[in-house]
C-alpha positions as CSV (number, residue, x, y, z in Angstrom):
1,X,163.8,49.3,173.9
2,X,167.2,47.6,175.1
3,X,168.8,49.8,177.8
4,X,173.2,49.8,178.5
5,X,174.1,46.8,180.4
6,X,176.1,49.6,182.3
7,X,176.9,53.4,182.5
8,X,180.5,54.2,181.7
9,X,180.6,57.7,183.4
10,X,184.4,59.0,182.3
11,X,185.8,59.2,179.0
12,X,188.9,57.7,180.2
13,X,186.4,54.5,181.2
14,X,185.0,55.1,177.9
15,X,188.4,54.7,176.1
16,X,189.5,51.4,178.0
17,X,186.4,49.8,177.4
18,X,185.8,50.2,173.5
19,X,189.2,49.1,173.3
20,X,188.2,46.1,175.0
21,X,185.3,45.6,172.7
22,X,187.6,45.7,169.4
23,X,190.0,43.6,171.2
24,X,187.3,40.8,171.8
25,X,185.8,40.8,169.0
26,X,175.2,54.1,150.4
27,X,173.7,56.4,150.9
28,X,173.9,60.1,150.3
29,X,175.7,59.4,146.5
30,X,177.3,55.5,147.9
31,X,175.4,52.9,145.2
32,X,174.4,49.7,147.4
33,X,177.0,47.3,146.8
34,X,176.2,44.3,144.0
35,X,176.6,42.0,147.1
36,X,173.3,40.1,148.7
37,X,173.3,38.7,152.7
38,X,173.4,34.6,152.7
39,X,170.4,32.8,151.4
40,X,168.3,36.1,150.9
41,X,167.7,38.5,148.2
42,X,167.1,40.9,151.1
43,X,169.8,43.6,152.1
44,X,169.4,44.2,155.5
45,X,170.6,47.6,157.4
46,X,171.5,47.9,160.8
47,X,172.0,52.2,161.3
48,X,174.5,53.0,164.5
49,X,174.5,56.0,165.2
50,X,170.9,57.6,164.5
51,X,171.6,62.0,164.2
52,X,170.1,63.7,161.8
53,X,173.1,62.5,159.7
54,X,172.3,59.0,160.4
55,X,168.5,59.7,159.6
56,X,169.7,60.5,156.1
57,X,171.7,58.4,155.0
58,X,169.3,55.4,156.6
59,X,167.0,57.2,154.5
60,X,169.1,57.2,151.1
61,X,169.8,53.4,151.7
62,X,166.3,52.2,151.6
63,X,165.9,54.6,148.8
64,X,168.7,52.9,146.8
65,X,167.5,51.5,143.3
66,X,169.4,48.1,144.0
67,X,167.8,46.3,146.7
68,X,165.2,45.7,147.9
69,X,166.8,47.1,151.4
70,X,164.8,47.2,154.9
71,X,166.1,48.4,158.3
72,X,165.8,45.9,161.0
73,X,167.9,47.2,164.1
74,X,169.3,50.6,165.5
75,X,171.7,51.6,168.3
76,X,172.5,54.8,169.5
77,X,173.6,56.5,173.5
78,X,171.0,58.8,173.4
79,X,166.9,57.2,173.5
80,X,165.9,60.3,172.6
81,X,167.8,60.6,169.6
82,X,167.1,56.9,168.7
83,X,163.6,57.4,168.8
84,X,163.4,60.2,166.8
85,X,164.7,58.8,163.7
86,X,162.7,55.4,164.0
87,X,159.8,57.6,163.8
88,X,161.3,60.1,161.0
89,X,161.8,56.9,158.9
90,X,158.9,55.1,159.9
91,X,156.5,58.1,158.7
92,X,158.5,58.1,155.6
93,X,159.9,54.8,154.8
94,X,157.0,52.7,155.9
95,X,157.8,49.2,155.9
96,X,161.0,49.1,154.8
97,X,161.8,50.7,158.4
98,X,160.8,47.8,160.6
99,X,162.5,48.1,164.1
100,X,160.8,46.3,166.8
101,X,161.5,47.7,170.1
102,X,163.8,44.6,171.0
103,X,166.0,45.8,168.2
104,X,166.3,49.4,169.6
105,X,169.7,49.4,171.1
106,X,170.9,52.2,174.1
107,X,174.0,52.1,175.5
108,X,177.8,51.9,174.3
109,X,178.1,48.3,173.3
110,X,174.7,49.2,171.3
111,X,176.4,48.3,168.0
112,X,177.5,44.8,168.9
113,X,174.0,44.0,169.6
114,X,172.7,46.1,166.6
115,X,174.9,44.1,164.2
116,X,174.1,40.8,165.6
117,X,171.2,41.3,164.2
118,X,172.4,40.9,160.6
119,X,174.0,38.1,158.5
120,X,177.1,38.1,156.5
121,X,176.3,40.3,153.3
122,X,174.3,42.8,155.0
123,X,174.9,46.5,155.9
124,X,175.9,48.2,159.0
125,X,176.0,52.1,159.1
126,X,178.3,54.2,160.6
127,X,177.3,57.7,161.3
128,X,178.5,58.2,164.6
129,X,181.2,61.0,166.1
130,X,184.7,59.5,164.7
131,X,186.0,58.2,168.1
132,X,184.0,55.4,167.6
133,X,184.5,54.8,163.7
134,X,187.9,52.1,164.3
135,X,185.5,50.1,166.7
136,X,182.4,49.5,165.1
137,X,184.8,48.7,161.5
138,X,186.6,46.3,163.3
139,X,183.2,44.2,164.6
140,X,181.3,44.7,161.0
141,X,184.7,42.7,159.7
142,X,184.5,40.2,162.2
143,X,181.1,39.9,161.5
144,X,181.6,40.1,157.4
145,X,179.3,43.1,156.8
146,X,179.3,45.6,154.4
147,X,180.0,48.8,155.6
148,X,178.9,52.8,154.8
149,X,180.6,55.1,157.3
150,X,180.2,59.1,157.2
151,X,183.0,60.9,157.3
152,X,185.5,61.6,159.1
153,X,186.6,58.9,160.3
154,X,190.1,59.6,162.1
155,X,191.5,62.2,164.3
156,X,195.0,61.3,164.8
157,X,198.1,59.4,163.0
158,X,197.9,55.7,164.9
159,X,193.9,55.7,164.6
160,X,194.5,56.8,160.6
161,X,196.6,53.7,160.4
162,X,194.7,51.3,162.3
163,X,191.6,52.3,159.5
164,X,194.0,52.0,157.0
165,X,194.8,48.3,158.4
166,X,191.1,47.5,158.9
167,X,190.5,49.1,155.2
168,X,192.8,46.1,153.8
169,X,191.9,43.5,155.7
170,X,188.1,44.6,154.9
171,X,189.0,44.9,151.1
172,X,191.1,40.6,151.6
173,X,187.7,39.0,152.7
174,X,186.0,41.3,149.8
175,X,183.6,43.5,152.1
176,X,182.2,46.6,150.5
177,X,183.3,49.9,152.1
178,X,181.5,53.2,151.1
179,X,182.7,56.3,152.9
180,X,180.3,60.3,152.3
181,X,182.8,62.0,150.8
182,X,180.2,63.4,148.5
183,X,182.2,65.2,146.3
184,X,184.4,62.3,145.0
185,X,180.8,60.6,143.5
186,X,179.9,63.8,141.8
187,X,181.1,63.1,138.2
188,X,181.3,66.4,137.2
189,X,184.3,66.6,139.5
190,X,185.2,63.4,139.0
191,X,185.8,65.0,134.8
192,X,187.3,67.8,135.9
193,X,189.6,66.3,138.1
194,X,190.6,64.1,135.7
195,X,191.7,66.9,133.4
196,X,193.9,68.7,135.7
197,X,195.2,65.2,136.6
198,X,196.0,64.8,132.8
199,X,198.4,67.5,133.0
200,X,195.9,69.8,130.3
201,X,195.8,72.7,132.6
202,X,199.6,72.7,133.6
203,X,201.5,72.3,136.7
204,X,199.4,73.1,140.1
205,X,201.0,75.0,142.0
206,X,198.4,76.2,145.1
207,X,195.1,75.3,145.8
208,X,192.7,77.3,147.7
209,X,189.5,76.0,149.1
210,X,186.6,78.5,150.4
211,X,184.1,77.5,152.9
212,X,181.8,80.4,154.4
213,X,178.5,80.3,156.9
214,X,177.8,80.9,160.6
215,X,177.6,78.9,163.4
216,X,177.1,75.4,162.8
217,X,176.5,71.9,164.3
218,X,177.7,72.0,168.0
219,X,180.6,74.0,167.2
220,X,180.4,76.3,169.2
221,X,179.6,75.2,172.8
222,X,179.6,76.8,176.3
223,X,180.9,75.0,179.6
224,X,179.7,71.7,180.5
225,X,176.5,72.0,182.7
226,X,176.7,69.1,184.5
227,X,174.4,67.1,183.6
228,X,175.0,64.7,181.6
229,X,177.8,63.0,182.5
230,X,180.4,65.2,181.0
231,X,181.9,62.1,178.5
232,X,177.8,61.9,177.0
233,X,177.9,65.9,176.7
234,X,180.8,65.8,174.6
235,X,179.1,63.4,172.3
236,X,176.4,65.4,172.1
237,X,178.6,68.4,171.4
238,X,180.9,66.3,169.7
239,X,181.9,69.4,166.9
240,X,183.6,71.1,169.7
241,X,186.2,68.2,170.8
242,X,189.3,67.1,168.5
243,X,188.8,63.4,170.2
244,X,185.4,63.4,168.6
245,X,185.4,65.1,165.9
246,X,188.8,66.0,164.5
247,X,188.0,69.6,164.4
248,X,186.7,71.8,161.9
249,X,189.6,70.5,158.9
250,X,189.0,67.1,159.8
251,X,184.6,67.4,160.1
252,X,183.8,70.4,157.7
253,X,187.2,71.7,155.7
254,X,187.7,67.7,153.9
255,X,185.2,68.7,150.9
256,X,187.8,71.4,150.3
257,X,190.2,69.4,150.2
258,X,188.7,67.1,147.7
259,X,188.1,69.4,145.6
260,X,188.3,73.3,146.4
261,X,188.7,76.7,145.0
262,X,192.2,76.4,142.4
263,X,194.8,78.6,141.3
264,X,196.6,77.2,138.6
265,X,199.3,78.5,136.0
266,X,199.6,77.0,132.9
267,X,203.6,76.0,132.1
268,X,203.2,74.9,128.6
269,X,203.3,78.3,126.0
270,X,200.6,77.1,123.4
271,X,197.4,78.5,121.4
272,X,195.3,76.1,122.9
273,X,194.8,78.1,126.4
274,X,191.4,79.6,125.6
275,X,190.1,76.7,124.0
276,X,190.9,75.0,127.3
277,X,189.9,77.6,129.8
278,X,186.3,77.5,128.0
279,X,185.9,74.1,128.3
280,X,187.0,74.1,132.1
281,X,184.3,76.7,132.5
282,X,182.0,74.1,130.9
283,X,182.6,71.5,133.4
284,X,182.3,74.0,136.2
285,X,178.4,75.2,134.7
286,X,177.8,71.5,134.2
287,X,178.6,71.0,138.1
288,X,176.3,73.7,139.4
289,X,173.8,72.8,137.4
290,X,174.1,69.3,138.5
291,X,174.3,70.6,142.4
292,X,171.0,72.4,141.7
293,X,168.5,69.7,139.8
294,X,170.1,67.2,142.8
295,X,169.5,69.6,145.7
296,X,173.4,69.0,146.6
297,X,174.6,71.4,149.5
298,X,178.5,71.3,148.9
299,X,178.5,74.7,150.4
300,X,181.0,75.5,148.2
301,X,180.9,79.8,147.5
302,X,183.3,80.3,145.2
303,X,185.7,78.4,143.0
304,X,187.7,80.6,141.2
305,X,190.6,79.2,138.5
306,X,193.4,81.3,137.2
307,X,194.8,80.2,134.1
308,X,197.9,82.5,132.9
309,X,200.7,83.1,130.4
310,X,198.3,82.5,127.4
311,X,199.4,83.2,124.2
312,X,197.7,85.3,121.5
313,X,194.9,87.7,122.0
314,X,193.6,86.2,125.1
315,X,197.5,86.1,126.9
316,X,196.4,88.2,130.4
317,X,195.6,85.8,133.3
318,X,191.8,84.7,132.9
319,X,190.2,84.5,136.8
320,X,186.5,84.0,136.5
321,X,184.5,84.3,139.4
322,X,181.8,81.5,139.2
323,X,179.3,81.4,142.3
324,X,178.2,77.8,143.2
């Protein structure tokens, strides 16, 4: 297994040097791209960034219908975590998970060497802490790879328009960029969002997104040991710091934003409100039951839609209740 060719011990050290690196140089519900590497049928994946996150989507990419796919290199900071899911995939994915140990990469300039590995056409991804999400998209273009990257990706206003930057200079040499917003490939939402967008429900006036559960990820974490260096225990705890993560709206709240809980009121005074309202509630049934034959976990509790000022029989406001 490659180890660092050196140990950057501050995060201020960190910062400088990834900046340096830019400078010089599908997936949970993401289809592979129609797009092949040069001279091979062969897609091949390079996975930086190997959590349990990464793990998965490695996973759903050698899963993917359109291939055939096969995972030739890895980089990550932490062996441990590195190792981990080679073996996860390897007991699972067999030989479509082929990483020799020279293509096990350790260290911060890991995904250099990881994507060196593959030609133009290929796929890197990018399931990293965001901090590093500007860097590693700025090397897969130089390198003209296709690119999944989880989400999120930014954490502040000139790193959001950096991406933005990247995004279009990715989309002028026609590189494929999938990003695991999951609830913008479900098409159930994708229906009913296209209803409301239609203007059949009325004007929307407040949206109100619900998520609910305990403790989770590395959220919540106590004061650094010591060991570690304190820059690799922020990684490792990466929930807990807005530089990493972008905090809980930015890492956990964005599916709500996508699509959460609405309150709408309906503007136009016709007889077709019910009519409506029943086939909003179909869309809704057809979601859940779509979340439960995929094994989905949107973690969404409740999405509860108001539609008032009907007329006829059915005029009081209709709120529903409808446990996801």
């Amino acid at each position: 297994m490659n180890q660092p060719s050196n140990h950057l011990s501050t995060r201020r050290e960190f910062i400088k040097a990834t900046g340096n690196f830019a400078a010089a140089s599908a997936l949970a519900g993401i289809a592979i791209p129609h797009v092949h590497a040069e001279g091979s049928s062969l897609i091949q994946l390079a996975l930086i960034g190997c959590g349990g996150r990464g793990t998965g989507a490695a996973d759903n990419a050698l899963a993917a219908k359109r291939g055939p796919t096969k995972l030739v290199a890895m980089a990550d900071v932490f062996e441990n975590k590195l190792r981990d899911s080679y073996e996860a995939l390897k007991r699972k994915c067999g030989d479509r998970a082929e990483v020799p140990e020279d293509r096990k990469f350790i260290g911060f300039d890991a995904y250099k060497k990881a994507m060196d590995c593959l030609k133009p056409g290929d796929i890197a991804i990018f399931t990293t802490p965001l901090a590093f999400r500007w860097v590693h998209f700025t090397y897969a273009i130089e390198k003209r790879l296709n690119v999944f990257m989880e989400k999120p990706l930014t954490a502040d206003g000139p790193t959001s328009r950096r991406m933005l930057e990247l995004a279009e200079e990715a989309t002028a040499k026609n590189l494929k960029v999938g990003v695991g917003l999951m609830s913008r490939h479900s098409r159930a939402l994708q229906e009913l969002s296209q209803h409301i967008q239609d203007g059949e429900i009325g004007d929307v006036i407040l949206l109100r997104g619900y998520r609910m559960h305990g403790p989770v990820g590395s959220a919540f974490s106590t004061k650094w040991p010591g060991n570690p260096s304190e820059l690799l225990w922020q990684i490792q705890k990466f929930h807990s710091f807005l530089w990493a993560s972008g905090g809980c709206f930015s890492d956990f709240y964005i599916f709500r934003f996508v699509f959460g809980g609405i309150h709408l009121r309906r503007r136009r005074q016709n007889d077709d409100g019910w009519a409506l309202h029943q086939r909003l509630q179909r869309h809704l049934f057809q979601l859940r039951a779509w979340q439960q034959r995929h094994g989905h976990r949107f973690q969404v509790q409740r999405l509860r839609i108001s539609l008032q000022h009907f007329q006829g029989p059915e005029s009081a406001a209709l709120q529903p209740d409808l446990d996801l």
